[in-house]
ChimeraX commands (.cxc) that place a marker at each C-alpha (Angstrom):
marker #1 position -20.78,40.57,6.89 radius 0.5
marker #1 position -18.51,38.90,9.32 radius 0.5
marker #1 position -20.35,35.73,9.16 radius 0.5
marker #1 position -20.02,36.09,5.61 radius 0.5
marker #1 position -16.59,35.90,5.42 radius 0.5
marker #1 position -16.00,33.18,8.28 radius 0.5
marker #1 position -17.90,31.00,6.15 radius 0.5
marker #1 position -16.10,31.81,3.04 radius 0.5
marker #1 position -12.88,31.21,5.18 radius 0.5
marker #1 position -14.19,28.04,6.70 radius 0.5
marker #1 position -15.47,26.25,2.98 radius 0.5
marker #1 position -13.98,27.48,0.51 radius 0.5
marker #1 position -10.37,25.49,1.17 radius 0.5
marker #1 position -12.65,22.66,1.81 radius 0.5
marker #1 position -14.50,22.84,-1.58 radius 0.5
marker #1 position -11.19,23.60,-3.29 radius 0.5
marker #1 position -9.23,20.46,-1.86 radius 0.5
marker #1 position -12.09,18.63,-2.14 radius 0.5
marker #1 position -12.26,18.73,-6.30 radius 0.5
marker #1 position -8.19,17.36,-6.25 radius 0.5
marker #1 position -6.71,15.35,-3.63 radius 0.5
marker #1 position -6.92,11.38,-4.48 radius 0.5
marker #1 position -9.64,9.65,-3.39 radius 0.5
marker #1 position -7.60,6.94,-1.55 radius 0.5
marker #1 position -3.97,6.40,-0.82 radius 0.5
marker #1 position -2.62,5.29,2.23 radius 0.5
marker #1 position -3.59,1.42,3.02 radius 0.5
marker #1 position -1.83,-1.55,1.63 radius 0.5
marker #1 position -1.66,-1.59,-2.53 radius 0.5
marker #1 position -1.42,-5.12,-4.34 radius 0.5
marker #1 position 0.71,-5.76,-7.14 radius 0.5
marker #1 position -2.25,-6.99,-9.93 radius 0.5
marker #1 position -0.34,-7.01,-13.28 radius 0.5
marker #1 position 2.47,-6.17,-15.08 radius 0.5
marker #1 position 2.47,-4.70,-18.42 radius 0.5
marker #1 position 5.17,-4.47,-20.58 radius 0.5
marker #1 position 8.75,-6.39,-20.89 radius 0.5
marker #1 position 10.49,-8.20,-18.11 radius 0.5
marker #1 position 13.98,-7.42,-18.43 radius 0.5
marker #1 position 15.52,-9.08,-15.38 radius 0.5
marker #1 position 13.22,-12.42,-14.70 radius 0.5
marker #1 position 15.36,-13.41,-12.03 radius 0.5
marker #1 position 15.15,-10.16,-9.69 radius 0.5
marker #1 position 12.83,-9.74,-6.36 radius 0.5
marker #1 position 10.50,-7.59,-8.62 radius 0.5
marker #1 position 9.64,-10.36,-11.46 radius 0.5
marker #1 position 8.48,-13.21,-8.94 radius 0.5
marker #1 position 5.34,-13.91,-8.08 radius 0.5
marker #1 position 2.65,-10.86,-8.57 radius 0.5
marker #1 position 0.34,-12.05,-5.91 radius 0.5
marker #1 position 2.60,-11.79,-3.31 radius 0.5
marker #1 position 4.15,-7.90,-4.30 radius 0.5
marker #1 position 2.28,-5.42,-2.42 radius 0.5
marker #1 position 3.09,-1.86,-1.88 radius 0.5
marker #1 position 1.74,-0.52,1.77 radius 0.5
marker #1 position 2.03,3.18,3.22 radius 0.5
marker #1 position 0.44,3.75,6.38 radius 0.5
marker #1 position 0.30,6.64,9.15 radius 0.5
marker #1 position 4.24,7.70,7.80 radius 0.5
marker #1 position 5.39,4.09,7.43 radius 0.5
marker #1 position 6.01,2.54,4.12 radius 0.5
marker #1 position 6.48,-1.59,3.63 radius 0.5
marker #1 position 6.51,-3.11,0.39 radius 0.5
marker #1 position 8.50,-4.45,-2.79 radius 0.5
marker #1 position 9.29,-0.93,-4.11 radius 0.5
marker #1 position 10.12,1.36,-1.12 radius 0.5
marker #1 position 10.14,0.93,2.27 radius 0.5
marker #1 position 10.16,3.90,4.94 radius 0.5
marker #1 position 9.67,2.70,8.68 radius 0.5
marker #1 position 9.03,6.22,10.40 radius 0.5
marker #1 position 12.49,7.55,9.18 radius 0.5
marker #1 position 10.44,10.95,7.99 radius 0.5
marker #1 position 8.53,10.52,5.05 radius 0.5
marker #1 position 7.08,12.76,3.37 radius 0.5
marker #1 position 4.21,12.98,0.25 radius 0.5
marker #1 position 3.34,15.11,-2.74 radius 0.5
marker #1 position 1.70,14.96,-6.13 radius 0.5
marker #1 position 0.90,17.02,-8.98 radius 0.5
marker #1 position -1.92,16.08,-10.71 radius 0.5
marker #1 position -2.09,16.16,-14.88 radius 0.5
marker #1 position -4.70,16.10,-17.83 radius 0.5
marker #1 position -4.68,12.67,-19.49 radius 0.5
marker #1 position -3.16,14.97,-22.61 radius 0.5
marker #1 position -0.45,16.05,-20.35 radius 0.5
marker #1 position 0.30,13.33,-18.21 radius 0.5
marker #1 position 0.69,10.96,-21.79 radius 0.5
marker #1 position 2.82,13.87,-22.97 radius 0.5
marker #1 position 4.96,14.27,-20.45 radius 0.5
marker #1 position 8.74,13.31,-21.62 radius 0.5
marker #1 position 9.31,11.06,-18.11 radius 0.5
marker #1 position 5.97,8.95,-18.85 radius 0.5
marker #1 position 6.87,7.75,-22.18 radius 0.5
marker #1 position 5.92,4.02,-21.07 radius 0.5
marker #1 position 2.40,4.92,-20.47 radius 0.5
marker #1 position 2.05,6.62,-23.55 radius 0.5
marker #1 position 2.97,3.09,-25.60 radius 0.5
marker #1 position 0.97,1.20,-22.75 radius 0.5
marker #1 position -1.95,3.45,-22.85 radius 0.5
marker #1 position -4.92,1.01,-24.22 radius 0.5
marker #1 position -4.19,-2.07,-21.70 radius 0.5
marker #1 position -3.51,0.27,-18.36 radius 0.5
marker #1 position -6.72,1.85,-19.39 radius 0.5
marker #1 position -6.01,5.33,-18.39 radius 0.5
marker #1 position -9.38,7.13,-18.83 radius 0.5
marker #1 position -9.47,9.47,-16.28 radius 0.5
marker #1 position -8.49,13.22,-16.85 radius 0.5
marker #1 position -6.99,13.39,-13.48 radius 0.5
marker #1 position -3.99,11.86,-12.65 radius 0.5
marker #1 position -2.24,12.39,-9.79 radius 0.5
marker #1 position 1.68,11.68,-10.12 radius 0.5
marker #1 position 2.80,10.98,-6.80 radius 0.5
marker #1 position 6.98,11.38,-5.07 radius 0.5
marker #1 position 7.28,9.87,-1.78 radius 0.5
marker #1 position 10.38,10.20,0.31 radius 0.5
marker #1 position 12.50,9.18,3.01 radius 0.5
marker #1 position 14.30,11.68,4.72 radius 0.5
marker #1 position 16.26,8.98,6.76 radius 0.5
marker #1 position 16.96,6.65,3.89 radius 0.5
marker #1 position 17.39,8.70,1.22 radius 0.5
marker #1 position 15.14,6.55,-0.77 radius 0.5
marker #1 position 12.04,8.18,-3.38 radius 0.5
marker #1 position 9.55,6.02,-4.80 radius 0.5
marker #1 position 8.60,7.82,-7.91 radius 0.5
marker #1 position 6.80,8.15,-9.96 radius 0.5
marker #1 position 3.19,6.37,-8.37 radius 0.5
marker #1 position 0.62,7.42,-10.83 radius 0.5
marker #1 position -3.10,6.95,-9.89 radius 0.5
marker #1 position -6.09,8.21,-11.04 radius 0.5
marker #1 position -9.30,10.12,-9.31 radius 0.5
marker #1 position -12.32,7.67,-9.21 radius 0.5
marker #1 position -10.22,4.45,-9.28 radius 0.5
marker #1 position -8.67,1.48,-7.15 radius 0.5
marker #1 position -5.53,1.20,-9.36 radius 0.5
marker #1 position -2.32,2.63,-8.91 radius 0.5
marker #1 position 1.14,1.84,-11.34 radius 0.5
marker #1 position 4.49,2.21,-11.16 radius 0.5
marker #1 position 7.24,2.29,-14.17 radius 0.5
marker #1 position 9.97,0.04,-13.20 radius 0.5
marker #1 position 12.30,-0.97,-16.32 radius 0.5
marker #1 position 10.90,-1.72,-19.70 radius 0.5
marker #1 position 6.98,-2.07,-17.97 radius 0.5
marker #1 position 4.68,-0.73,-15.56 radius 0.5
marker #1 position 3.49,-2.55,-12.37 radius 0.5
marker #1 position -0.12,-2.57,-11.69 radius 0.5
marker #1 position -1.40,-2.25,-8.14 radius 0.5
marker #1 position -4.86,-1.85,-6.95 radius 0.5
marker #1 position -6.03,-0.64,-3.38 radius 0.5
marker #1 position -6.96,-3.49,-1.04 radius 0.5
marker #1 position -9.80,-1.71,0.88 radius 0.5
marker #1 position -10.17,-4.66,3.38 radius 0.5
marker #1 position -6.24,-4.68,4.78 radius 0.5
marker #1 position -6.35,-2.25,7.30 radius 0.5
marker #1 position -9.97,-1.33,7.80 radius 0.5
marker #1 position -9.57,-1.27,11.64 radius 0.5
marker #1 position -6.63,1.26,11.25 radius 0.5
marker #1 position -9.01,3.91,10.12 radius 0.5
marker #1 position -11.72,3.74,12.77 radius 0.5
marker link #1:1,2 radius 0.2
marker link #1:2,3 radius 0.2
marker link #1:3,4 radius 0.2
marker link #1:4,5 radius 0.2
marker link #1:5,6 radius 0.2
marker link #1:6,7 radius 0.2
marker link #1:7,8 radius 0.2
marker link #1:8,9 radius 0.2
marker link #1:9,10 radius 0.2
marker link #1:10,11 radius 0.2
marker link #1:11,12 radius 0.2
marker link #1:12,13 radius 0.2
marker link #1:13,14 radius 0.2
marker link #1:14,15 radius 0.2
marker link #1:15,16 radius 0.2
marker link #1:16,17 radius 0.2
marker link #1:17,18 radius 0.2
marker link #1:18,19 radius 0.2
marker link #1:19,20 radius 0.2
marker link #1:20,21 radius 0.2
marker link #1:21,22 radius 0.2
marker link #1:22,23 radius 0.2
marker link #1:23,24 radius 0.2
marker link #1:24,25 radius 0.2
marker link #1:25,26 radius 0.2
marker link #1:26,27 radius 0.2
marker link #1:27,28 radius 0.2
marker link #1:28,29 radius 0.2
marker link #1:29,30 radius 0.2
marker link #1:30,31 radius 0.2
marker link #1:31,32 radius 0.2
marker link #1:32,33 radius 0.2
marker link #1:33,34 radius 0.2
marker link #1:34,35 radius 0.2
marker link #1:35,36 radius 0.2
marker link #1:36,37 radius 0.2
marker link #1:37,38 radius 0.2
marker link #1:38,39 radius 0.2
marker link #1:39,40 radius 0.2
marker link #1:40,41 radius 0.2
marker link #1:41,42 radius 0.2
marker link #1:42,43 radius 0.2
marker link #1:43,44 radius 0.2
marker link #1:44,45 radius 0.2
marker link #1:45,46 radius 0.2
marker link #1:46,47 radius 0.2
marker link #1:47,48 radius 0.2
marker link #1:48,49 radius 0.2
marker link #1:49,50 radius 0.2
marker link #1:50,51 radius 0.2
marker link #1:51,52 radius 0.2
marker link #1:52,53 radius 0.2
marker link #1:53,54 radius 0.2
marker link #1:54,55 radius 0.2
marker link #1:55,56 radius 0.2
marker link #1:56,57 radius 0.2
marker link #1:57,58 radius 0.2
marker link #1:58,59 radius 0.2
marker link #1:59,60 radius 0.2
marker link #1:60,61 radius 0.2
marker link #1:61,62 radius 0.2
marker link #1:62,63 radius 0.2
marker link #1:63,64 radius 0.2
marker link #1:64,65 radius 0.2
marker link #1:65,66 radius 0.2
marker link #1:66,67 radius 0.2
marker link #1:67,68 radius 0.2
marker link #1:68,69 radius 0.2
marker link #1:69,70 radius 0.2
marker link #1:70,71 radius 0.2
marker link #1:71,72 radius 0.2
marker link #1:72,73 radius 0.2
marker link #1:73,74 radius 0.2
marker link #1:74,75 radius 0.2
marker link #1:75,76 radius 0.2
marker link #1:76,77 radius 0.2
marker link #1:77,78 radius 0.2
marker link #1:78,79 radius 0.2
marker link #1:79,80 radius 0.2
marker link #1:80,81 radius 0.2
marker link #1:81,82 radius 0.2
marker link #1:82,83 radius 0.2
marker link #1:83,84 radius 0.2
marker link #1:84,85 radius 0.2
marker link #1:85,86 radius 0.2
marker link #1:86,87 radius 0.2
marker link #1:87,88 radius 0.2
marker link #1:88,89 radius 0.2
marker link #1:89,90 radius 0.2
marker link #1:90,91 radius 0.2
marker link #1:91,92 radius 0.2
marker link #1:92,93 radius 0.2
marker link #1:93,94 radius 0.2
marker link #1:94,95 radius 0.2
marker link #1:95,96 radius 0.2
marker link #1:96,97 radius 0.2
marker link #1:97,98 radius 0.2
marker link #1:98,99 radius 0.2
marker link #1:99,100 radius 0.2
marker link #1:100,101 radius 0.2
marker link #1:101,102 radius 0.2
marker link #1:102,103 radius 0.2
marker link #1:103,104 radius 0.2
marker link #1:104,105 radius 0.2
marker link #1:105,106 radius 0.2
marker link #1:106,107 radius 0.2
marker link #1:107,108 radius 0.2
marker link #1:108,109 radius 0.2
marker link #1:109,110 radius 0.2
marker link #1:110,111 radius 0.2
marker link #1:111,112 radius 0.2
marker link #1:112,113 radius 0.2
marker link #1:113,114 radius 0.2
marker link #1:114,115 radius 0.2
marker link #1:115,116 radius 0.2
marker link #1:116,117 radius 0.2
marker link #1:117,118 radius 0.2
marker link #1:118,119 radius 0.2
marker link #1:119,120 radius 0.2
marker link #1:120,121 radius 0.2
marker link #1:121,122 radius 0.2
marker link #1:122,123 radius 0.2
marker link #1:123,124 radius 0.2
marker link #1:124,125 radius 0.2
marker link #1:125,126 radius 0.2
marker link #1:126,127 radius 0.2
marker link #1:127,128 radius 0.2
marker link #1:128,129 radius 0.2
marker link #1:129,130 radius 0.2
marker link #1:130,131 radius 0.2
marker link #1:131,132 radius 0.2
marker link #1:132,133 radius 0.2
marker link #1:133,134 radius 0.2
marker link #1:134,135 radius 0.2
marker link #1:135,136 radius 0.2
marker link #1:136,137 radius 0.2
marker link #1:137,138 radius 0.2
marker link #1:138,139 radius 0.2
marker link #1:139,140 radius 0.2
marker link #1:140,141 radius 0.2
marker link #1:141,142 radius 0.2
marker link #1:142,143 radius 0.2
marker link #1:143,144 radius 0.2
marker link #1:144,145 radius 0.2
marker link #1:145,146 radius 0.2
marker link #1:146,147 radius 0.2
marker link #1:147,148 radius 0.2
marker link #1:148,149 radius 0.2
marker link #1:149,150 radius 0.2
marker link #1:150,151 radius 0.2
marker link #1:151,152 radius 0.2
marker link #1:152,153 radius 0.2
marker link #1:153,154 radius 0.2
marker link #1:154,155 radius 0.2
marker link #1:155,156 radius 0.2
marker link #1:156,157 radius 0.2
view
């Protein structure tokens, strides 16, 4: 009996986790495509694509959106139905953009990333279980981003 229930104990968090936390996250995130209309052509955020990334590694964030060098950062995410997420009254853009971001996945994770020492919140950064791609809602579009597996490889090991 008491092996029982040290191995309910010892896999059952694991098996419930398992099902919901996103696949990928922290690593270096490239800026792929953005959908939607440019409203200030001139600012930091409308140059280039290629060279907008958005990194967060080991509590360190570096990137055209947020930045958060060890200042206390902190993550969380709730994660949505498609039906729910497209419903939801603060992701109206993704709603009208729905066909050419080609949300298909039910879960969505809707992530809020802080910086205690700045102050600073980079939210909302919506990706999706099974997937590469991440976006973020800045102005009238949404920025596409999509994991660069290769960037920090040696990080990991």
């Amino acid at each position: 009996m008491k092996k029982l229930l040290l191995t309910l104990i010892l896999f059952i968090p694991l098996n419930v986790l398992g099902t919901d936390i996103p696949s990928v996250f922290d690593g270096r995130w490239n800026v792929i495509d953005f959908i939607g209309e440019r409203f200030w052509e001139d600012s930091q955020h409308h140059q280039k694509d290629e060279s907008k990334y958005q990194e967060f590694l080991q509590g360190s964030s570096e990137g055209t959106f947020y930045n958060c060098n060890y200042k206390g950062q902190t993550k969380g995410y709730n994660t949505y139905g498609i039906n729910e997420f497209l419903n939801n009254s603060e992701m109206k853009l993704f709603k009208k953009y729905k066909s050419e971001l080609q949300l298909t996945k039910d879960n969505i994770f809707v992530h809020r990333i802080n910086c205690t020492g700045s102050n600073d919140t980079l939210y909302p950064f919506v990706t999706q279980y099974g997937t590469n791609k991440a976006y973020y809602p800045f102005e009238r579009g949404i920025y596409v981003l999509e994991y660069n597996f290769d960037y920090h490889e040696d990080d990991y090991k």
